[in-house]
N, C-alpha and C positions, 0 to 999 in steps of 0.2 A: 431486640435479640438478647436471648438470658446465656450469659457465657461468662466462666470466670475471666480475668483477664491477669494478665502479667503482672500489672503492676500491684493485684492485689496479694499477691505471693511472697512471702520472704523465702529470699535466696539463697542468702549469707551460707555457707559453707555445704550447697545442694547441688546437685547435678542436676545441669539444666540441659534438654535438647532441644535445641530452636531448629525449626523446620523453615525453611530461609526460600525464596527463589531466586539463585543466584543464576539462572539461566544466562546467559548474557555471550553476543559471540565472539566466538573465538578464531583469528586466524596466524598461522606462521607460530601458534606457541603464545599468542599474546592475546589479551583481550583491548575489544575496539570498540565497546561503551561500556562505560561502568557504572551507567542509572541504577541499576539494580541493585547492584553494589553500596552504591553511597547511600541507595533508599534504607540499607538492614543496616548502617552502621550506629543510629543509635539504638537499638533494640540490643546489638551487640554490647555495645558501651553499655548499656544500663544494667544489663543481667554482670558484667565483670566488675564493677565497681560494686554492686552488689555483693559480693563477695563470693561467685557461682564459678564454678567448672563447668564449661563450656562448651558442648559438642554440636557445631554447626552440621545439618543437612542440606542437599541440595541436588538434584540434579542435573543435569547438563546434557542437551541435544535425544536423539535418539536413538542410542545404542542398540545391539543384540542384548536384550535383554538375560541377563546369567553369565553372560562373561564380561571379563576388562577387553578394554579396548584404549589403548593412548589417546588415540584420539577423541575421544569424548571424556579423558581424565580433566578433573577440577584444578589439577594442577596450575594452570596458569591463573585458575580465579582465586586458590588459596594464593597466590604471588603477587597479586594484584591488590587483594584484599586485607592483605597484609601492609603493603606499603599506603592507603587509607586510612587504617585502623593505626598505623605507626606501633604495628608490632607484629611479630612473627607469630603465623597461624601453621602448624604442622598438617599437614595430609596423611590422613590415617589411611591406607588404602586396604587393609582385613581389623575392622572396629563391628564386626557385628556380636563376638565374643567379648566384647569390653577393651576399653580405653582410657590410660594411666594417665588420669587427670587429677591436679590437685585444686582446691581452691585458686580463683583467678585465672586459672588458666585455660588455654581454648585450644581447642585442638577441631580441624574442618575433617567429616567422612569420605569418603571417596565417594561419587555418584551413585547415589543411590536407586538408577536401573540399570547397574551391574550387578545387581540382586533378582536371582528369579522368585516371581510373585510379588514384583515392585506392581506393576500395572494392574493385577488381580486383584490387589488389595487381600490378600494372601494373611489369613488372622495369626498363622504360625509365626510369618516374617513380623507382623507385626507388635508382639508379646516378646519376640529376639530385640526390635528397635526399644520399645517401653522396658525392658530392665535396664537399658542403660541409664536411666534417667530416676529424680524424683520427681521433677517436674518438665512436662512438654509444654512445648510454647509452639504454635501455628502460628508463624507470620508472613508463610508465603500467599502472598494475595491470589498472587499469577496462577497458581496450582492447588488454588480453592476448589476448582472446580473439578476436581479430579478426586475419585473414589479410589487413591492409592495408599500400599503400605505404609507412607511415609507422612502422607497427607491423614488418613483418616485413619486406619486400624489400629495405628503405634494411637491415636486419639483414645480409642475405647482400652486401651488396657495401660496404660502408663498412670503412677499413681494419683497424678495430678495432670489435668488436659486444659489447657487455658488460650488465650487468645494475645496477641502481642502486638504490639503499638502500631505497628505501622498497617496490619491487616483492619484494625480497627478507626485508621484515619483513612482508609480507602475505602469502608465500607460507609462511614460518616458524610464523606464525599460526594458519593455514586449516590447516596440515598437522598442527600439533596437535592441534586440535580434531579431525579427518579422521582420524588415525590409529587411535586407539584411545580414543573420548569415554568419560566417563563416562556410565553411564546412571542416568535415562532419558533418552533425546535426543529434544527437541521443536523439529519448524520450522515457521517461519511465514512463509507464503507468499503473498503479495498481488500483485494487480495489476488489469489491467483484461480479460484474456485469458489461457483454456487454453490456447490453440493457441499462445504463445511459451516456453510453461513446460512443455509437456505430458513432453516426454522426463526432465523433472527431475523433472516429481510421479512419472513411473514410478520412477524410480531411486533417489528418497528412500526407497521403499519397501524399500527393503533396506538401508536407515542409521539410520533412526527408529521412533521409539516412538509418536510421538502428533505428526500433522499438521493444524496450525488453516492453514485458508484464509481468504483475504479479497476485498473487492471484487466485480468482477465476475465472479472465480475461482469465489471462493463462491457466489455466485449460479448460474452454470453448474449446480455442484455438486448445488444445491438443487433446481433444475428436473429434473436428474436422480433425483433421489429422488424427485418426484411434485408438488413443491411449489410452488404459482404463485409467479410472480416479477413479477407486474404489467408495466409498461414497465423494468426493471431493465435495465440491462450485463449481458447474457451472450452464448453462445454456443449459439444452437440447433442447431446441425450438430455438438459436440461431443458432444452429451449420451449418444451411446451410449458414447463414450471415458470420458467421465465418469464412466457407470456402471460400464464393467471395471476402471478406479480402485478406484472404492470395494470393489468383489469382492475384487479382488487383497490390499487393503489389509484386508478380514477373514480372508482364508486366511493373509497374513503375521503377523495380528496386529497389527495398528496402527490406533491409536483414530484417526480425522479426524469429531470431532465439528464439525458443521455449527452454523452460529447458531440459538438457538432463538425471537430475536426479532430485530428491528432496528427502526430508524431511519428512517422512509418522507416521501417527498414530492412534488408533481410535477414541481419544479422545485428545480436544483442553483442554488441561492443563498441568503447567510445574513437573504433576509427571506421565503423561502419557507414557510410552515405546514409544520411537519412534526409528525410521531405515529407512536408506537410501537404496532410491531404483532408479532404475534406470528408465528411462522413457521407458514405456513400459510394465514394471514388476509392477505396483502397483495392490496388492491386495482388491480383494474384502473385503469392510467394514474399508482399509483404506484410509484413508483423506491425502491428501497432503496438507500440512501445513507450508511450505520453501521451498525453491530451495537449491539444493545439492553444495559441495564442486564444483564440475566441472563445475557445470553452474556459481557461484561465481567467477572461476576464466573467464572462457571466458567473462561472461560480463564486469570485471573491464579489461579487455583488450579493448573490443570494448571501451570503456568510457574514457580509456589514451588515446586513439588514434579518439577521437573525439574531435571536436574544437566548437561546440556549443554544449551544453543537453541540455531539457527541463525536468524537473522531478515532476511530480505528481501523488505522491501513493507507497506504500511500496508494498514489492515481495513476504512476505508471514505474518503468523501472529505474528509481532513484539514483540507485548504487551507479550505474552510470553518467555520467556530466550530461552526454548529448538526449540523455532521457528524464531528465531533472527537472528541468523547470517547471512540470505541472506541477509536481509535490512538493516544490518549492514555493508557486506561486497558492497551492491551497493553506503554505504552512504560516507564510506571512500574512493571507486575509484573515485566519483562526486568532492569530494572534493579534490584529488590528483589531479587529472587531470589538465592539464594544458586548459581545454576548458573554454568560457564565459560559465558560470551556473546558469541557474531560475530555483527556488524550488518552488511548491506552492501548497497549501490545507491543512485538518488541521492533516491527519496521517503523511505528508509527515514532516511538523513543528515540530511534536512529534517525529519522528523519527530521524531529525536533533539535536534535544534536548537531547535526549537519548542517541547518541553517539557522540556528543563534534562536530559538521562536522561543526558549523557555518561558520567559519573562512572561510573554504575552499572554501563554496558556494559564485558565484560573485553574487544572489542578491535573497533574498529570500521575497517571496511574502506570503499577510496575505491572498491571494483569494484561492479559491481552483474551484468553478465552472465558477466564473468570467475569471482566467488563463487558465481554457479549454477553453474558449468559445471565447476570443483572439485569441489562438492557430488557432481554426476553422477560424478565420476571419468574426465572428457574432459583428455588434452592442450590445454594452450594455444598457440594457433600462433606466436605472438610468443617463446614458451618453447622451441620446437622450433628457431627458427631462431637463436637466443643459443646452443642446446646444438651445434646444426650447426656452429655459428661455432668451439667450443671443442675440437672435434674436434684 
């Protein structure tokens, strides 16, 4: 990849815009991990010692797009960010006009899609973010993947477009594992929908060995194979896709064993009655909300006895105690395992968080749509307009 990069830039007394993914969430006013966070603070530190004026970007959640909204204000993560960084970052909330920065000093944007023609990638918006600057720095990994004003346009027209440390040790990372893994290579792949992930589970089929589904994925999955799914998360309009999956993935050769029990209930809460059932046996009206003891233990079997994983996305719903233990028990065989291990997106981060697995994982990524879209072997569009730049 031919990209200038940050650290070949002097700073010293420049206006810098680092484009950051500070996405991280947020409840009650406070943020509840700060991976993100702690991933951009030397990128931060490096440009202010530097001697740089410093205008951090970032967006946060999914707003109406063109208006403020409190609730999706950055505030809480410039308050956050600030007590890491061990120094006060201001919240600019109208900086698209310029921002009274002197050397050293940093000042955070307000969410940048309370901007209309954030998502358009909007070249007006873009040429407004690029005068703030003399040099831009892209080091939101996470938001690589995205053809926005903030990610790519402000790229093509700022005076200088360059690459920053931390997007260029997650892309060092991923391309190790991506080049030539060792086998066997198993991913694991959760969420709440086929239909955002579907071009990935095709194209994994041609990188892997053995693909464990989760969530409502898995559920899809199941119903396609014949199996009731009671009131579950799935998708009934995918299920023929689902089942040319599964075809494709026995002619290629790749195991995607399904749960053989789970976790049932009829309501997502931790004082709801639940009972384990077996696949097969789920009752109408309940939800599958975990994977069972038995499929817990076959997959930390498949996961010892694999030599690469890719993991993004937990197996059932975490954030609950009485629906934990599957993602619990995927997150300690990851981290037992003697395989090379990339973790990436922001349930799978929370989920790391939650039960202690850091240590274990070989390399944990801040992207989560970006390290899909790797996996597929998709350009990044933030990556194309850094390489246009270096032309």
């Amino acid at each position: 990849m031919n990209v200038r990069t940050m650290n070949d830039q002097k700073l010293k007394n420049r206006r810098v815009l680092i484009r950051l993914d500070l996405n991280a969430p947020v409840k009650d006013g406070r943020v509840q991990n700060d991976a993100r966070l702690r991933a951009a603070l030397p990128t931060i530190r490096q440009a202010l010692e530097a001697g740089a004026a410093v205008l951090l970007l970032s967006h946060l959640g999914r707003p109406r797009e063109g208006f403020y909204d409190p609730q999706y204000s950055l505030a809480p993560v410039a308050e956050r960010l600030s007590c890491l960084l061990g120094r006060h970052i201001r919240l600019e909330r109208r900086w698209l006009d310029g921002v009274d920065l002197r050397p050293g000093g940093i000042a955070m944007a307000e969410n940048v899609r309370f901007n209309a023609g954030e998502k358009a990638n909007d070249p007006e918006l873009g040429r407004r973010m690029a005068r703030l600057c003399d040099v831009f720095v892209m080091d939101a990994f996470g938001s690589a993947h995205r053809a926005h004003a903030s990610t790519s346009a402000v790229a093509r027209y700022a005076p200088v477009a360059c690459a920053g440390p931390l997007l260029l040790r997650e892309l060092r990372a991923l391309g190790l594992a991506l080049r030539a893994p060792a086998r066997p290579v198993t991913a694991i792949v959760g969420g709440s929908k086929v239909s955002t992930k579907l071009s990935m589970l095709h194209a994994l089929l041609g990188r892997v060995d053995r693909l464990i589904l989760g969530g409502g994925i898995a559920n899809t999955f199941l119903a396609a194979s014949g199996q009731p799914v009671g009131a579950s998360l799935f998708e009934p309009e995918l299920l023929e896709e689902a089942r040319d999956i599964l075809r494709e993935a026995r002619l290629a050769g790749v195991d995607i064993p399904l749960p053989e029990d789970a976790v049932c209930a009829r309501a997502i809460s931790d004082d709801a009655p639940a009972v384990e059932r077996r696949a097969g046996e789920i009752a109408e009206g309940e939800m599958i909300l975990d994977i069972g003891e038995k499929t817990c233990r076959r997959y930390a079997e498949i996961l010892r006895d694999s030599a690469t994983i890719f993991w993004n996305g937990p197996v059932g719903v975490f954030e609950c105690e009485r629906f934990g233990q599957g993602t619990r028990a995927v997150s300690l065989a990851v981290a037992e395992s003697p395989a090379y291990s990339v973790a990436g997106g922001g349930d799978t981060l929370a989920a790391i968080d939650k039960f202690g697995v850091a240590g274990g994982i070989s390399y944990i990524s801040t992207g989560g749509g970006a390290f899909l879209e790797l996996l597929e072997g998709k350009r990044l569009p933030a990556l194309v307009a850094l390489e246009e730049r270096a032309l």
